[in-house]
C-alpha positions in Angstrom: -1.6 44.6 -13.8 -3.5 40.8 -13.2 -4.9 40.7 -10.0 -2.9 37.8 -7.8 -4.8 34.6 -7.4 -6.3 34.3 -4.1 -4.2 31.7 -1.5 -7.1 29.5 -1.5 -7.4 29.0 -4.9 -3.2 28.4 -5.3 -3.4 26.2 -2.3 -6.4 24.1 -3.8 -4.8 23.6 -7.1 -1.1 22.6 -5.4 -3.1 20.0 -3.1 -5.4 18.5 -6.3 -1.7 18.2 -8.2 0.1 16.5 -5.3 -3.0 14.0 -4.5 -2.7 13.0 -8.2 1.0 12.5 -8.1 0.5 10.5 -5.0 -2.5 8.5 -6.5 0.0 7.4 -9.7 1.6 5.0 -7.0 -0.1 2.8 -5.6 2.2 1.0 -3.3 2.1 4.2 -1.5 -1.5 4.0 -0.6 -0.5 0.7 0.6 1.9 1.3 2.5 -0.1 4.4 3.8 1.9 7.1 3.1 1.2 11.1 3.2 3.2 13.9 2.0 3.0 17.4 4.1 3.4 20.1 1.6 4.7 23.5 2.5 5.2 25.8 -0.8 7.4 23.7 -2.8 9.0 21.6 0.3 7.2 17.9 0.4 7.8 16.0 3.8 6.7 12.1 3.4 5.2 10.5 6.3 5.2 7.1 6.8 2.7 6.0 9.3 3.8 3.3 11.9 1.7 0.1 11.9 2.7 -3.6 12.9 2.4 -4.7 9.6 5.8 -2.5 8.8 7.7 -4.6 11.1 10.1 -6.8 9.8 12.2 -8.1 13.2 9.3 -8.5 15.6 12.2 -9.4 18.5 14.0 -5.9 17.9 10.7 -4.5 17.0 12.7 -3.0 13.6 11.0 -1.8 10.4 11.2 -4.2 7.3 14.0 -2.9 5.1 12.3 -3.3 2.5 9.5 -1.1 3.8 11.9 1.6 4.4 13.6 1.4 0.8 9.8 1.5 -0.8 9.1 4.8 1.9 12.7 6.2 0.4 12.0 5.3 -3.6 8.1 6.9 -3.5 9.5 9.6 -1.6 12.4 10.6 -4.2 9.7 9.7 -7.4 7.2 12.4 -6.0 9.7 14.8 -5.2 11.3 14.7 -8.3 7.7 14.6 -10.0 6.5 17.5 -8.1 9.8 19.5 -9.2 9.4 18.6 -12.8 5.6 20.0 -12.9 5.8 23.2 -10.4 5.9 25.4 -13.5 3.1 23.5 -15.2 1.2 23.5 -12.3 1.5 27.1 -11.3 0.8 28.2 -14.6 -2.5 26.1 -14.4 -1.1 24.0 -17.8 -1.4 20.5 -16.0 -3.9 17.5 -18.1 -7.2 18.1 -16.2 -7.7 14.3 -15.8 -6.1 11.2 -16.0 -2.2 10.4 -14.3 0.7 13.1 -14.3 4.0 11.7 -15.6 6.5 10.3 -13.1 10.1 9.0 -13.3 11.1 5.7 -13.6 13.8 4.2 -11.5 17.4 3.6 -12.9 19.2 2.6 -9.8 18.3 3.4 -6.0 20.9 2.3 -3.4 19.5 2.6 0.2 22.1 2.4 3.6 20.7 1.4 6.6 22.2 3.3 9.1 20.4 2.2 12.3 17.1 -0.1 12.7 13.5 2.0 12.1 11.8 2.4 15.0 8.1 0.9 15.6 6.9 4.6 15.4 6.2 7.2 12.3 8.6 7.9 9.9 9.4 11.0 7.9 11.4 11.2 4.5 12.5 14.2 2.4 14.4 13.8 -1.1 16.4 16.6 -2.5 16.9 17.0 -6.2 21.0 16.8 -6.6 20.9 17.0 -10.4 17.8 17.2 -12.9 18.5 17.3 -16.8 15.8 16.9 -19.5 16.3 12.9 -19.5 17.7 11.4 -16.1 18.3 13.3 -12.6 19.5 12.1 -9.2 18.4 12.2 -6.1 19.6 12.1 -2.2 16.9 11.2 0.2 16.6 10.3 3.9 14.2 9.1 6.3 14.5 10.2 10.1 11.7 9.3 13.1 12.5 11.6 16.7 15.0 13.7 15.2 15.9 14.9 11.7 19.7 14.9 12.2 19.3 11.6 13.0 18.3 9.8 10.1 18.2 5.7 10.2 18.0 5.2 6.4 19.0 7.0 3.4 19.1 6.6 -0.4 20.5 8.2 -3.6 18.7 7.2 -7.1 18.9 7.9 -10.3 15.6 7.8 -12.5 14.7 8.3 -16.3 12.4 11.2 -16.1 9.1 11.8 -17.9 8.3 14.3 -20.9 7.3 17.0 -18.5 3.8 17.5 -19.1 1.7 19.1 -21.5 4.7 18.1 -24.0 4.0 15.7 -26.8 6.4 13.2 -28.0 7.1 12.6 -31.6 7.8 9.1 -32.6 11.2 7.4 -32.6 13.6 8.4 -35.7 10.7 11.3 -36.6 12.8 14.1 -37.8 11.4 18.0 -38.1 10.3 18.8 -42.1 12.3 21.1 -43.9 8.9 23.4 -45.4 
């Protein structure tokens, strides 16, 4: 019987995996955004800074600061569910950017105006099929069952990784 990794080790390799997800976006290194991982949960965080603001008299968050924090939030999420297996198995490319989804539709609902203070998203996976998937995501501040945004997508997703692709029209041989 194999010996179990030890927790440092697993908890090294889920971090490295999740930092290159994250790093595959830019905008969220602009807009400053973490992720808090727990197992397989991701939490995105959403630091408050004045540049965020969008109504200064309010002070309110930009809307379209909040959709961005919402769409990053729902890509990662659904890229971290589509390579867990990968990654856990230690199959993941050792260099260079892991596959993410690409948007279809995302429709955000404002349901109250975003604080000036931190903000915390998490996405949940509502349906995930080799080629598109949808997701429900909301963003909270003080209180989680009191969210002031929220979001469902629907994205084209990625050849999960370590999978090749074969051109379009290629067909299998027959020998």
């Amino acid at each position: 019987m194999a010996r179990p990794e030890p927790v440092q080790v697993v908890k090294e390799r889920r971090d490295a995996a999740l930092a290159r997800l994250v790093d595959g976006v830019p905008f969220a290194a602009f807009l400053g955004m973490r992720f808090d991982r727990r197992g397989d949960e991701l939490t995105a965080l959403l630091p408050y800074r004045d540049g965020l603001i969008g109504n200064p008299v309010l002070p309110a968050l930009h809307g379209g600061a909040t959709a961005a924090f919402l769409e990053t939030a729902a890509i990662i999420e659904l890229a971290w569910a589509q390579l867990w297996e990968a990654m856990e198995a230690g199959r993941l490319p050792p260099e260079g950017r892991l596959p993410l989804p690409k948007t279809i539709t995302f429709t955000v609902d404002y349901l109250r105006s975003g604080l000036p203070r931190d903000a915390y998203a998490r996405a949940r996976v509502a349906r995930s099929g080799r080629r598109f998937a949808s997701v429900h995501v909301e963003a909270w501040q003080d209180t989680r069952s009191r969210p002031f945004a929220q979001a469902t997508g629907h994205f084209l997703m990625p050849e999960a990784a370590g999978q090749g692709s074969e051109p379009a029209g290629a067909r299998p041989s027959d020998g």
